[in-house]
VOPAGU-2260 file (C-alpha; in pm, 1 decimal, decimal comma):
REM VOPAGU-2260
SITE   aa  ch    i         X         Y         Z
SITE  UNK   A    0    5384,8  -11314,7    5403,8
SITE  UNK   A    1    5177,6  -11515,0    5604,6
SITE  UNK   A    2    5359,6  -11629,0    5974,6
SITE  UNK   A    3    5290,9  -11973,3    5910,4
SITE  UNK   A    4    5386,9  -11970,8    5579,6
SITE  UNK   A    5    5724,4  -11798,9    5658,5
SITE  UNK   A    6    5792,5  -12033,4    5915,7
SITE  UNK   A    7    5707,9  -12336,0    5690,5
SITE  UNK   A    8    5950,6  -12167,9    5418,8
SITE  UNK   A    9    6218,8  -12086,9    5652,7
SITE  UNK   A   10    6195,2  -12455,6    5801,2
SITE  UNK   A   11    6233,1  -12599,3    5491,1
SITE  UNK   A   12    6535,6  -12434,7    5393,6
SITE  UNK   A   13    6708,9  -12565,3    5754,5
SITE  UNK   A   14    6605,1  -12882,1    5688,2
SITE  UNK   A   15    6747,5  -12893,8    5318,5
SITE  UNK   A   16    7080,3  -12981,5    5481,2
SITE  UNK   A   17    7207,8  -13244,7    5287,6
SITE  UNK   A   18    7121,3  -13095,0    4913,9
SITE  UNK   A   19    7294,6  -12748,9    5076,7
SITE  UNK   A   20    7561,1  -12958,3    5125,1
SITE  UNK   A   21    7609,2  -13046,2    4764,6
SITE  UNK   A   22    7524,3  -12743,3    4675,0
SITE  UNK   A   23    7822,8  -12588,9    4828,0
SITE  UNK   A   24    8029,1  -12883,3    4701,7
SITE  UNK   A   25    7927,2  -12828,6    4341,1
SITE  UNK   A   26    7924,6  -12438,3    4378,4
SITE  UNK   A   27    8307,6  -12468,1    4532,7
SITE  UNK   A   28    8411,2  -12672,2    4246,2
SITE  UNK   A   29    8399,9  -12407,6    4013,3
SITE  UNK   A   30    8693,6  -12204,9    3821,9
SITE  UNK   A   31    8491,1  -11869,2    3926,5
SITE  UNK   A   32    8202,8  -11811,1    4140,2
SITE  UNK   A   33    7859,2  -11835,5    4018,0
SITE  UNK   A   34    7689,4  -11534,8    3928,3
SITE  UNK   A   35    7297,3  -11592,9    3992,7
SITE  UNK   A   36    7048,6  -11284,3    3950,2
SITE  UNK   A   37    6735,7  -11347,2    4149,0
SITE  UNK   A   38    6423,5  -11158,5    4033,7
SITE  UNK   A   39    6181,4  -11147,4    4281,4
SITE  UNK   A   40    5977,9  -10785,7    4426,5
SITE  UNK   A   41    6018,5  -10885,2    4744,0
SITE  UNK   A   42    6383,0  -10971,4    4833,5
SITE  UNK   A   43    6332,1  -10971,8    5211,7
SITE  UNK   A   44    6160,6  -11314,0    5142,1
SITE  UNK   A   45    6516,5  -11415,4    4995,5
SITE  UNK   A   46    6771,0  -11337,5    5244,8
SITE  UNK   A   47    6804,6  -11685,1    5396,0
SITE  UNK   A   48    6844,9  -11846,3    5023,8
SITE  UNK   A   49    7101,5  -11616,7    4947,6
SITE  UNK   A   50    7246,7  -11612,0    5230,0
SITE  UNK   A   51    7279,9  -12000,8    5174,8
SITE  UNK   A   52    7416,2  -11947,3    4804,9
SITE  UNK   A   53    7648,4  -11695,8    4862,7
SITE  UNK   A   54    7785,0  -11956,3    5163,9
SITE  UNK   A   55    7797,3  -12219,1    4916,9
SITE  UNK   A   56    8013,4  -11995,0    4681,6
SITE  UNK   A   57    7787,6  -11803,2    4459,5
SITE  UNK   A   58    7722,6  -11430,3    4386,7
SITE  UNK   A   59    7393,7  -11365,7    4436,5
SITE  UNK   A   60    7253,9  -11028,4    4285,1
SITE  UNK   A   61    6904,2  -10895,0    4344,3
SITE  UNK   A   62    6665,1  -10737,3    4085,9
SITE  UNK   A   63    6313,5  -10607,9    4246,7
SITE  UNK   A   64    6154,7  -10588,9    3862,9
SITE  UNK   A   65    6201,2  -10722,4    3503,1
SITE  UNK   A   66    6322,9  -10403,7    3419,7
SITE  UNK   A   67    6622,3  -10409,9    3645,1
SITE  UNK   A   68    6695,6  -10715,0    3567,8
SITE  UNK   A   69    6711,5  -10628,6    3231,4
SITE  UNK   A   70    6932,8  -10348,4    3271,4
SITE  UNK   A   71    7176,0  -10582,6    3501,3
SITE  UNK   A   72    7145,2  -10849,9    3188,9
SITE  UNK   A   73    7262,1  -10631,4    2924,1
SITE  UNK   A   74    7601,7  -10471,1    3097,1
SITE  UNK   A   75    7909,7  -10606,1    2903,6
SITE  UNK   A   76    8132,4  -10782,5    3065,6
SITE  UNK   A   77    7849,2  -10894,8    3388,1
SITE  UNK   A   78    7766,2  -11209,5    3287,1
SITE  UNK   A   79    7529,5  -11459,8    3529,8
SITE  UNK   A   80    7491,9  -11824,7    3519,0
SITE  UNK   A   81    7132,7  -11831,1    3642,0
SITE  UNK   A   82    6840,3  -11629,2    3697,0
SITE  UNK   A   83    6602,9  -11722,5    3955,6
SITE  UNK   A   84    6253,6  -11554,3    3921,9
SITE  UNK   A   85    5937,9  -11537,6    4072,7
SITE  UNK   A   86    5616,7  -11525,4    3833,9
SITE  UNK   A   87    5388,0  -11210,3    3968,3
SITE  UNK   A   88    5545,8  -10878,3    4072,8
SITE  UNK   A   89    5310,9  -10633,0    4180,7
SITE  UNK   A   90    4991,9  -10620,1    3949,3
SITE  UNK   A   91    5159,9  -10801,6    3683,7
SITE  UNK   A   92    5137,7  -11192,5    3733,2
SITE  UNK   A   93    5324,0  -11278,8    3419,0
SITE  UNK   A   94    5644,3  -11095,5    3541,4
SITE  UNK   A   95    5828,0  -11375,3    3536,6
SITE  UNK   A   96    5690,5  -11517,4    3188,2
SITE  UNK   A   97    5763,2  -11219,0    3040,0
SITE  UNK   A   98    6155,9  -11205,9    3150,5
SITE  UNK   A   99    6141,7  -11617,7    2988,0
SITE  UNK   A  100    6022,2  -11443,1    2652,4
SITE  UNK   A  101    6273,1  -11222,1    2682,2
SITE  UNK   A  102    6574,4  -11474,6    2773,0
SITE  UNK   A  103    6468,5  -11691,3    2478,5
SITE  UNK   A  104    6511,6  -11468,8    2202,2
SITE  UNK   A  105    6871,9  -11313,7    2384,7
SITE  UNK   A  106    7216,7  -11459,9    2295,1
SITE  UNK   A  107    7259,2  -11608,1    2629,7
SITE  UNK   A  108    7370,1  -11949,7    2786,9
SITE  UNK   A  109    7210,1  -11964,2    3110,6
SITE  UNK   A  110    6953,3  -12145,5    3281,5
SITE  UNK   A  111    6606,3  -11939,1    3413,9
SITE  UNK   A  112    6424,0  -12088,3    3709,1
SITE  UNK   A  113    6082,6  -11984,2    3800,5
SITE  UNK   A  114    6107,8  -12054,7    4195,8
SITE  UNK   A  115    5706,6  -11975,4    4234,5
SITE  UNK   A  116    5406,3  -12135,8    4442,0
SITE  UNK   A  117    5125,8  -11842,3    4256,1
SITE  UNK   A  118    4807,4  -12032,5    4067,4
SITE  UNK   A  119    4959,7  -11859,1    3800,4
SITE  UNK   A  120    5293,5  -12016,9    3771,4
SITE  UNK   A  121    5103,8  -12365,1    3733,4
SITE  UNK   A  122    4840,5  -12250,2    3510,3
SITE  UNK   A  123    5193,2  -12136,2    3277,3
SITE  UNK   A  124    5360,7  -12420,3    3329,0
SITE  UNK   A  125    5357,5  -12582,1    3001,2
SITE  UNK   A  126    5435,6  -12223,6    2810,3
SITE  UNK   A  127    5703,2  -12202,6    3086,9
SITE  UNK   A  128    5884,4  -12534,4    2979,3
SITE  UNK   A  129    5786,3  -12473,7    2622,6
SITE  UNK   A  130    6006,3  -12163,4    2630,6
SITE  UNK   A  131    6350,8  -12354,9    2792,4
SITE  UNK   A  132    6270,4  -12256,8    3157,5
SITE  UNK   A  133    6325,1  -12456,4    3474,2
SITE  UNK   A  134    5971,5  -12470,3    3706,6
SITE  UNK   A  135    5788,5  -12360,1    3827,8
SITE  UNK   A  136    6000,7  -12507,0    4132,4
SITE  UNK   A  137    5833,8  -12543,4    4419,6
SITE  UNK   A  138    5990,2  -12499,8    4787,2
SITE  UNK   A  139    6290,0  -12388,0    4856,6
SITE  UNK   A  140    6436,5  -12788,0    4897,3
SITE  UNK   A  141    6329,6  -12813,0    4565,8
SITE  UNK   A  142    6506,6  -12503,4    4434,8
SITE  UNK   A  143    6844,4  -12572,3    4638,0
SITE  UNK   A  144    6845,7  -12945,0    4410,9
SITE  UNK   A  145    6726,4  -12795,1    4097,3
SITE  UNK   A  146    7022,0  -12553,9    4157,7
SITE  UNK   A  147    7313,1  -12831,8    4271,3
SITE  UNK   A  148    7194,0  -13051,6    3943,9
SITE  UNK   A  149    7275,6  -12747,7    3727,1
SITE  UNK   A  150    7576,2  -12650,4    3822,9
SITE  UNK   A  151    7689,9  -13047,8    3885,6
């Protein structure tokens, strides 16, 4: 990831105080924690977030491909509340479109956000939305609201 870029992402999520704060409220509130599973190939990019959710009461659980996810998904008895995903992982920019497709036709409950910045996210917006999912969200101020307003 680019230095300035990190640095911008990183800075946002420090200055996203206030909607943490909620976040943790709304997150504490619950009976059990919340069980997110956040797609994304490159996790490293993800340890401040998580670190964040897990702080604010959730169980955050990392997938590095659809497939993994997948497997994690279909365990009895390991239910999530969310998924977070990003769109492209590796050569394959639909990733993330392709895990919606699969969520909509599965017996599940849960919100899917697509937490994503790639040309390709916004070109698959409207098939995104068409399909139930959340996004693509933008920054990760955005995705800490998006997050507190679902589990509110």
């Amino acid at each position: 990831m680019d230095p300035r870029k990190k640095s911008s992402f990183l800075g946002a999520f420090r200055d996203a105080a206030a909607t943490l704060s909620a976040l943790r409220r709304t997150l504490g509130n619950s009976a059990k924690a919340k069980r997110i599973l956040w797609v994304d190939d490159h996790p490293e990019n993800n340890r401040i977030p998580h670190r964040l959710f897990e702080d604010g009461g959730a169980l955050v659980v990392s997938a590095q491909s659809t497939n993994e996810a997948l497997a994690l998904l279909e365990k009895p008895n390991d239910g999530f509340d969310l998924i977070i995903s990003d769109m492209g992982r590796g050569q394959n920019l639909i990733a993330g479109l392709e895990l919606v497709r699969w969520w909509r036709n599965a017996p599940v409950g849960f919100p899917v956000i697509i937490s994503s910045d790639s040309p390709e996210a916004d070109a698959r917006r409207e098939e995104l939305q068409k399909l139930g999912a959340i996004g693509p969200v933008l920054g990760p101020e955005n995705l800490i609201a998006e997050i507190a307003r679902l589990f509110q």
